[in-house]
LUMDRENKE-763624 format. One record per residue (C-alpha): residue in one letter; x negated, y, z negated; residue number from 0. Coordinates in steps of 0.25 Angstrom, whole numbers, plus 5000, padded with zeros to 4 digits. Each point is the difference from the previous one (the first is absolute). Layout:
N
- a,X,Y,Z,NUM
...
This chain:
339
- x,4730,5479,5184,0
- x,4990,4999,4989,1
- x,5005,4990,4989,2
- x,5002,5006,4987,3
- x,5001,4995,4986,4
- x,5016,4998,5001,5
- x,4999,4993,5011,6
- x,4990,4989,4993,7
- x,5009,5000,4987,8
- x,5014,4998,5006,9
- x,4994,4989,5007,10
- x,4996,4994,4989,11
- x,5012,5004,4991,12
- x,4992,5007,4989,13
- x,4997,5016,4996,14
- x,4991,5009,5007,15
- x,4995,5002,4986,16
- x,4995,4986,5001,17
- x,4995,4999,5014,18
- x,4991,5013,4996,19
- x,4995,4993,4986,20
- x,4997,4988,5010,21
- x,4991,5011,5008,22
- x,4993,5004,4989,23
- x,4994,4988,4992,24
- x,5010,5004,4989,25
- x,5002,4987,4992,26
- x,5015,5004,4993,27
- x,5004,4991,5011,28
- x,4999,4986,5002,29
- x,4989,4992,5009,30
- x,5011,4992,5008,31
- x,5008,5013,5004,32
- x,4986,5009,5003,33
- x,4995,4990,5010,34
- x,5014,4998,5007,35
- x,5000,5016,5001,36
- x,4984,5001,5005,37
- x,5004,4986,5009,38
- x,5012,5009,5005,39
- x,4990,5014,5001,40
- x,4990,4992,5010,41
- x,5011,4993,5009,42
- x,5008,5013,5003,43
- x,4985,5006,5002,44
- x,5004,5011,4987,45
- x,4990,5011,5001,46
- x,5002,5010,4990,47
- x,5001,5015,5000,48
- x,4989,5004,4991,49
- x,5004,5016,5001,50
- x,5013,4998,4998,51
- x,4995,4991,4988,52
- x,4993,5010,4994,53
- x,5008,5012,5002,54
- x,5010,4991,4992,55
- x,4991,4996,4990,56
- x,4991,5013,4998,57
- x,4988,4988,5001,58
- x,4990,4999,5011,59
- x,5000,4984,4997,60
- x,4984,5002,5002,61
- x,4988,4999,4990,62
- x,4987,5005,5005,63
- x,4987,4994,4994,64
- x,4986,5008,4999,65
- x,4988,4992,4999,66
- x,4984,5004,5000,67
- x,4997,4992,5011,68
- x,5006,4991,5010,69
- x,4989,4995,5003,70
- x,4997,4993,4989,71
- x,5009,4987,5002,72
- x,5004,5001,4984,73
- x,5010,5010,5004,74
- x,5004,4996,5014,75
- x,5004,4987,4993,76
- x,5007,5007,4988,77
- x,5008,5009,5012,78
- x,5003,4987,5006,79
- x,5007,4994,4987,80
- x,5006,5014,4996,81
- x,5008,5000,5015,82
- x,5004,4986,4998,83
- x,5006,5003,4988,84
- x,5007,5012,5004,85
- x,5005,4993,5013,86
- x,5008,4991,4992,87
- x,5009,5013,4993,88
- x,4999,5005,5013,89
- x,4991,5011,4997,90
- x,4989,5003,5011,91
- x,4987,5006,4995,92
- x,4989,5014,5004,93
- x,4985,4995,4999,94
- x,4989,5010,5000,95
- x,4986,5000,4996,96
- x,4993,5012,4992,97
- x,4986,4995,5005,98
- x,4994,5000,4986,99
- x,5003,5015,4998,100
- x,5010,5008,4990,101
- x,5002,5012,5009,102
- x,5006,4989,5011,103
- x,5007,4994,4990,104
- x,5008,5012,4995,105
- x,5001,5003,5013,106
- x,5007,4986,5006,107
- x,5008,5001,4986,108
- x,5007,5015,5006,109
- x,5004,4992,5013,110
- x,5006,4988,4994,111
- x,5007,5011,4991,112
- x,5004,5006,5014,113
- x,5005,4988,5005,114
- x,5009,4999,4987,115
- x,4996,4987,4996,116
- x,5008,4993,4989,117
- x,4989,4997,4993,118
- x,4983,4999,5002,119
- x,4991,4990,4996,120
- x,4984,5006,4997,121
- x,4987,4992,5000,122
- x,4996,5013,4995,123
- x,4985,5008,5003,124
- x,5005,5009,4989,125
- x,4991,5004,4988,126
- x,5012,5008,4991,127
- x,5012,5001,5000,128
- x,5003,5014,5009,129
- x,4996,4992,5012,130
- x,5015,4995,4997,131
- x,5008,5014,4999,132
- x,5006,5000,5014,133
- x,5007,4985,4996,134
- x,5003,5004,4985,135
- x,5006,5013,5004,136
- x,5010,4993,5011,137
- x,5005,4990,4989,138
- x,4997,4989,5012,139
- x,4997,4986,4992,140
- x,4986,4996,5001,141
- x,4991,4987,4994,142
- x,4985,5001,4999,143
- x,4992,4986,5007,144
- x,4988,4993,4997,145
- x,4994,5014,4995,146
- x,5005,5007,4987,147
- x,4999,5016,4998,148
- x,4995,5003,4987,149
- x,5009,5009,4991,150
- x,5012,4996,5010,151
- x,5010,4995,4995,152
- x,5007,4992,5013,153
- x,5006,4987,5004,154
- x,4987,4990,5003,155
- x,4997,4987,5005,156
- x,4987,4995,5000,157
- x,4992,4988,4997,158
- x,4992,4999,4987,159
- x,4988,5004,5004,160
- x,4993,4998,4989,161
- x,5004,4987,4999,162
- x,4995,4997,5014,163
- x,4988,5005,4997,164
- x,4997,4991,4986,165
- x,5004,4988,5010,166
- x,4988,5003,5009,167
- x,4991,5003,4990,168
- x,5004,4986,4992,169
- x,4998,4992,5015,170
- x,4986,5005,5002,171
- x,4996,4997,4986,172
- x,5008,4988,5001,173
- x,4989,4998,5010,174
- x,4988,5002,4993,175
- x,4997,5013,5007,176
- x,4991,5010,4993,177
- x,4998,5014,5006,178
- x,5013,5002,5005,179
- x,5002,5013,5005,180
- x,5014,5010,5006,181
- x,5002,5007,5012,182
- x,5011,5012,5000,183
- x,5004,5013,5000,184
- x,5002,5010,4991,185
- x,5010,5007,5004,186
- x,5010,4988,5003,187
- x,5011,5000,4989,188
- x,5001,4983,4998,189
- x,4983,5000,4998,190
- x,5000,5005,4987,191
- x,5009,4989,4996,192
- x,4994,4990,5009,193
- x,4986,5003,4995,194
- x,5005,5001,4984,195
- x,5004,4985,5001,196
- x,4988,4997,5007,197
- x,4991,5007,4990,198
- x,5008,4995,4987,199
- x,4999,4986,5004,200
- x,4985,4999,5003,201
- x,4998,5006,4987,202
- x,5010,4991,4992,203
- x,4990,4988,5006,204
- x,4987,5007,4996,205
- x,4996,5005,5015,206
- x,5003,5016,5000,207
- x,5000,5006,5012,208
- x,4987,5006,5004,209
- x,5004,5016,5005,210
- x,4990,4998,5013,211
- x,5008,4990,5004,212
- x,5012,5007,5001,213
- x,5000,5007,5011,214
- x,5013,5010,5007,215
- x,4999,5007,5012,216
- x,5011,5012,5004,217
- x,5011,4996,5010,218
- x,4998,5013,5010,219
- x,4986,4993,5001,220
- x,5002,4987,5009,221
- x,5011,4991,5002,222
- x,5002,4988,4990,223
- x,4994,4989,5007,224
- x,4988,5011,5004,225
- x,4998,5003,4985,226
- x,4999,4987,4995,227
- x,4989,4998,5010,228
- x,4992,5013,4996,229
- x,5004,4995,4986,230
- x,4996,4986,5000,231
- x,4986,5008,5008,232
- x,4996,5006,4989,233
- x,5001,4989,4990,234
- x,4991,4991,5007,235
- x,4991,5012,5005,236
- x,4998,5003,4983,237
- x,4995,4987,4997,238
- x,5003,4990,4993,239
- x,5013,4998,5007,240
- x,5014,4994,4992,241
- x,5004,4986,5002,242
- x,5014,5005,4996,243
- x,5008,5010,5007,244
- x,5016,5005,4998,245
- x,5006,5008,5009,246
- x,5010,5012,4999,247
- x,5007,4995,5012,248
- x,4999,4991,5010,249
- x,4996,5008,5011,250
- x,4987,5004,4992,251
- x,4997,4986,4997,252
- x,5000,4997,5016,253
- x,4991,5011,5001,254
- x,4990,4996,4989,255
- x,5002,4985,5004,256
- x,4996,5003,5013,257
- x,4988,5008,4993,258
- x,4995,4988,4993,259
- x,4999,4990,5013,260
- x,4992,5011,5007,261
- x,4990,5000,4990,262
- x,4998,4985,5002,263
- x,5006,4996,4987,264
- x,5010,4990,4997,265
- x,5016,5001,4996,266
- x,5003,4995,4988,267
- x,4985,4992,4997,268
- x,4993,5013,4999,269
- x,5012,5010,4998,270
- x,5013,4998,4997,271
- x,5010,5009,5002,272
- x,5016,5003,4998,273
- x,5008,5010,5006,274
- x,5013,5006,4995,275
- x,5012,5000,5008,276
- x,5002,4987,5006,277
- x,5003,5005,5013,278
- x,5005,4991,5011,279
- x,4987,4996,5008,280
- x,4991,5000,4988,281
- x,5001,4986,5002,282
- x,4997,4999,5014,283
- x,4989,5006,5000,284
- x,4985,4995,5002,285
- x,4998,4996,4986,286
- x,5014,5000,4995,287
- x,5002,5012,4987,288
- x,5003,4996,4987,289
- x,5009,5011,4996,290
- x,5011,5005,4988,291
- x,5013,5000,5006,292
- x,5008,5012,4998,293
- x,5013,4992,5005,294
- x,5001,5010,5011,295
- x,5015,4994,5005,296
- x,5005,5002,4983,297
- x,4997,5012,4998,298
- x,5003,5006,5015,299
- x,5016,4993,4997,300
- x,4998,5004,4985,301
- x,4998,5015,5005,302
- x,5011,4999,5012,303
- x,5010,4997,4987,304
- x,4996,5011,4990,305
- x,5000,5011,5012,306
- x,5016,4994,5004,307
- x,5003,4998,4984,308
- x,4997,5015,4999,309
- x,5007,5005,5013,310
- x,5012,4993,4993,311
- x,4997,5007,4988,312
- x,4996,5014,5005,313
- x,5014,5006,4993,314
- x,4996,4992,4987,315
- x,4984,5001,4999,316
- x,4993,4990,4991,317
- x,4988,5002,4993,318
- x,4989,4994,5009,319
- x,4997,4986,5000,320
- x,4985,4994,5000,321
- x,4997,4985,5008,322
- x,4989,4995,4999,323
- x,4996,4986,5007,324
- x,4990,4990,4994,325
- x,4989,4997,5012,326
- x,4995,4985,4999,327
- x,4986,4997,5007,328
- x,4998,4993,5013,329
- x,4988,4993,5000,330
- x,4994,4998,5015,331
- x,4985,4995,5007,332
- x,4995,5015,4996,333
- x,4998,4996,4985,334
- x,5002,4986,4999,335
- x,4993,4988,5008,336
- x,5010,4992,5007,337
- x,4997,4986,5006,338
């Protein structure tokens, strides 16, 4: 016979209530008596009935995520601290990609709705707010990541972009570079802010930002790492190449790094260069990527905990809440000479 949550709480002499708060992550009950009932859980091999849970409950227990692109290991590591987080209030988690696109977006949005997620979490594609109808229109608790709609007003986390980018701008002057040029994309919602820092920064130390060395190219064109390299390309085929370069992610910095040692010049002697992102093997790469870290593993728990504040708040609805991370600098062999 399948071991029940009775059975766990008479053993151990205290209500079902509690052995099901133990379940939950709730913190209303103390840490001594959550780990005697979890201990008790894994001795009797407890496996919970997750229908019957939610017939109960009228909850799915389940968030789903949508991100642009798995691919880029920026949101396969924010996935991974999202579940790690849910894991702990015993909430699983739905991840899909919308592989850059609007229409996929909407569209992985309608079968999250169908799977009657509790709430959904949207590193979003979107460029207005309509792309969002279906999840508005079902009341189901959603919060923005990393990419902010413009005249939405939603629950966010993000880093500070602009702030980021001010931090690269400051390293490579603090360097002594002097043509120091932008690789992006235009129609990513973080570049704007990403590039304003940059911009306001080089300007507020006397070196504005020559327009021909801002250079974006279209996401449906190339992946990342392929459009840093077309990128970084055409700097260096223009003449008069930067000896600075700031990257709006990681994966494009690869790209361009890569760009740079194929045309037979040095990293950081004759260029140096700083990503975005900080994703895990940028420091294991050939030359090892300075980056500005977005504190992947913060805002991933930071997201987990708005979506089950809001859950728990779905009767009560607050007005939306804004978080916003302060990125710090990572300095590496791509910018800096290290002995």
């Amino acid at each position: 016979m399948a071991v029940r949550l009775k059975d766990i709480a008479r053993d151990l002499n205290v209500s079902v209530i509690t052995v099901s708060k133990a379940l939950r992550g709730k913190t209303d009950i103390s840490e001594a008596t959550r780990q005697r009932v979890l201990a008790r859980m894994k001795e009797l091999d407890y496996r919970p009935n997750l229908t019957a849970r939610s017939l109960a409950t009228g909850q799915s227990f389940i968030v789903g995520l949508i991100v642009p692109d798995l691919l880029n290991p920026f949101f396969s590591e924010l996935a991974k601290s999202i579940s790690t987080a849910l894991r702990k209030r015993s909430y699983g988690l739905i991840l899909s990609s919308a592989d850059d696109s609007a229409e996929v977006e909407q569209s992985e949005i309608r079968m999250m709705l169908a799977r009657g997620v509790d709430a959904l979490l949207i590193a979003s594609c979107q460029s207005t707010p309509a792309g969002l109808a279906d999840v508005a229109n079902q009341r189901v608790p959603f919060v923005l990541l990393d990419r902010p709609i413009t005249g939405l007003a939603a629950n966010f986390v993000g880093s500070n972009d602009c702030a980021g980018g001010r931090l690269a701008a400051e390293h490579l002057l603090g360097l002594g570079q002097k043509r120091i040029a932008f690789l992006g994309r235009p129609e990513n919602v973080p570049e704007p802010e990403r590039l304003a820092g940059f911009r306001d920064s080089l300007a507020k130390h006397g070196s504005p930002l020559d327009p021909k060395l801002v250079v974006s190219q279209p996401a449906e064109c190339d992946s990342g790492d392929a459009a840093g390299y077309r990128m970084m390309q055409s700097l260096l085929d223009a003449g008069a190449p930067p000896d600075g370069i700031f990257c709006h992610n990681d994966v494009m910095a690869i790209g361009a790094l890569k760009a740079i040692l194929d045309a037979g010049l040095r990293i950081p002697e004759d260029i140096a260069i700083v990503g975005f992102d900080n994703v895990h093997y940028s420091q294991y790469l050939q030359i090892p990527l300075t980056s500005v870290d977005q504190l992947t593993s913060e805002l991933g728990a930071s997201a987990a905990e708005l979506a089950l504040d809001l859950i728990a708040q779905k009767a009560k609805p607050e007005p939306p809440k804004s978080i916003l991370l302060t990125p710090k600098l990572v300095t590496r062999q791509s910018s800096t000479l290290i002995a």
